[in-house]
C-alpha positions, 0 to 999 in steps of 0.5 A, spaced: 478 414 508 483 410 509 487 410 502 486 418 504 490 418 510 495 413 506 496 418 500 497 424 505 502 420 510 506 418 504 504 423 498 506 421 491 505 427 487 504 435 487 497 435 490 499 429 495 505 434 497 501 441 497 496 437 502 501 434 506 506 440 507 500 444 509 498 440 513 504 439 517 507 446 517 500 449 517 502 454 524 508 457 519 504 458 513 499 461 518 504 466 521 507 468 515 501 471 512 499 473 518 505 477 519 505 479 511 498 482 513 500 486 519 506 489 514 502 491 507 496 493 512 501 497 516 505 499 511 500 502 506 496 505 511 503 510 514 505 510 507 498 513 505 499 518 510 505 520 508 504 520 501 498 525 503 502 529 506 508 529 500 503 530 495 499 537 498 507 539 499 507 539 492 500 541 491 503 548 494 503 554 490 508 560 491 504 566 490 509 573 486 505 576 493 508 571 498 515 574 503 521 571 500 522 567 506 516 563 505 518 562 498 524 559 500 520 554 504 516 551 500 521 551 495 526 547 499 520 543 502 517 542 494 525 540 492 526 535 497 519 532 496 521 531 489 528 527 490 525 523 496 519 521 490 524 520 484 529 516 489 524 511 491 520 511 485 527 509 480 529 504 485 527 496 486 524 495 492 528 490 495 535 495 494 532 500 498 530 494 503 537 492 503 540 499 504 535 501 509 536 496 514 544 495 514 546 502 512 541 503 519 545 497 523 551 500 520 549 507 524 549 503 530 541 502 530 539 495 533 532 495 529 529 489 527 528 485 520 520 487 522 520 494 523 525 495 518 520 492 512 515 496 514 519 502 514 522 500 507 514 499 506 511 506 508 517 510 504 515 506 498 508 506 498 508 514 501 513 515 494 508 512 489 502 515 493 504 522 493 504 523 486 497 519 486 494 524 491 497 530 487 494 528 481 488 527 486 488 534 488 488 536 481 483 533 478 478 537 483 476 543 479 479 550 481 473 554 482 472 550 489 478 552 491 476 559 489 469 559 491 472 557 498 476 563 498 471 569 496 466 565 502 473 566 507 476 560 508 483 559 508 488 556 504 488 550 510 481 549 511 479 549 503 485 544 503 482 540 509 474 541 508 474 541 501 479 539 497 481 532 500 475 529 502 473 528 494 481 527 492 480 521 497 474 518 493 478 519 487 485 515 489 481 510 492 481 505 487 490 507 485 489 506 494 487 499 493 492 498 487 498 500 491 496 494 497 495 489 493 501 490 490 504 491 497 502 485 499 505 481 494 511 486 495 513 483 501 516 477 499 522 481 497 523 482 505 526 476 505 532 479 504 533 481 511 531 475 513 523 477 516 519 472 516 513 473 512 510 468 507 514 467 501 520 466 507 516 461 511 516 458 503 522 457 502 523 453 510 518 448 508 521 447 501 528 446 504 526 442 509 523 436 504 527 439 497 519 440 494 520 448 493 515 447 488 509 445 491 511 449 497 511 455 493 503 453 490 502 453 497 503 460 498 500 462 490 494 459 493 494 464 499 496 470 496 490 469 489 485 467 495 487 474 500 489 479 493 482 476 490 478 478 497 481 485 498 480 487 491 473 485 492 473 489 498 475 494 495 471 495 489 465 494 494 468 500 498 468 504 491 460 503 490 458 506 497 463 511 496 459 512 490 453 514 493 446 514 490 445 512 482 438 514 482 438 522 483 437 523 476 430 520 476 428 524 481 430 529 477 426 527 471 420 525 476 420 533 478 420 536 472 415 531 469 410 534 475 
């Protein structure tokens, strides 16, 4: 126990050192992942609603019978749902980082490094989950939508009660994706000085010149969380999936 101790108060290799960096900076590595967490969790939620509502935006069908205002409309709103998708697609996310949170301070916007990663996070996100859900709705077959409408249901409501729910289950999984990948983007956050876990990384390097063993560090934290939540959400694939065994009540039927 003694030669323990020893060995960690005056670490000699890697591990030695990853246990002792851990040991002694432990509340900020905790309080990088927890604020790594509160912006993937946040940042992916919001950008999920607002990916939802882009890809129904450009889901909406001009009809030849439609007034030419609402013609204009969704055309305009279509048009600028395309640039905003193709805009933050095409460009790295720690440029858009940059941008956002000094084009804002230059507007005379007094927002925190915080605030501004979540932002940069839900527009990111909402970009990459719109074409996901447009596709989502696509995959639904048609002749729902057109059974809903000869029962009298409006374009809103077969969208709402019909539509959606199903597209959700089938984006789920791309759902999943887009998290874990927003949890590891965060470390690009850096730049703007928040303090998530890649940052607190980096403070504890600096402070003995050991980068390497602090960066294992947060490796182990980010494989141990991404492996826990693509569990979660692979669990979460199967109960949505429902019952397995409604084709054996059919043959048992049909054997009676």
């Amino acid at each position: 126990m003694g030669h323990v101790i020893l060995a960690i108060a005056d670490p000699q290799n890697s591990i030695e050192w990853m246990v002792f960096l851990t040991q002694k900076y432990l509340k900020m590595f905790l309080d990088g992942t927890w604020l790594t967490l509160y912006i993937a969790v946040s940042g992916t939620i919001l950008g999920f609603l607002l990916g939802y509502i882009i890809g129904i935006i450009q889901d909406i069908r001009i009809g030849q019978a439609d007034q030419p205002l609402r013609k204009f409309f969704v055309r305009g709103l279509k048009a600028i749902a395309g640039i905003y998708v193709e805009i933050f697609r095409d460009t790295p996310m720690i440029v858009q980082a940059m941008i956002i949170y000094y084009g804002i301070k230059q507007m005379g916007v007094d927002l925190s490094p915080v605030l501004a990663g979540i932002l940069v996070t839900v527009l990111n996100t909402g970009a990459y989950m719109a074409e996901t859900v447009r596709a989502g709705i696509g995959s639904i077959d048609i002749g729902q939508r057109e059974g809903a409408w000869a029962m009298g249901m409006s374009p809103m409501k077969t969208m709402l009660y019909i539509v959606l729910p199903q597209a959700f289950k089938n984006i789920i999984p791309e759902m999943g994706n887009t998290f874990l990948t927003n949890l590891k983007m965060t470390s690009v956050l850096n730049v703007i000085a928040v303090q998530e876990l890649f940052m607190a990384a980096k403070t504890v390097g600096g402070n003995y010149y050991k980068y390497f063993e602090s960066y294992l560090v947060i490796a182990v934290i980010y494989f141990v969380l991404c492996f826990l939540f693509n569990k979660g959400f692979k669990l979460l694939e199967k109960l949505l999936e429902g019952k397995t065994d409604y084709a054996l009540a059919v043959e048992y039927m049909d054997n009676q």
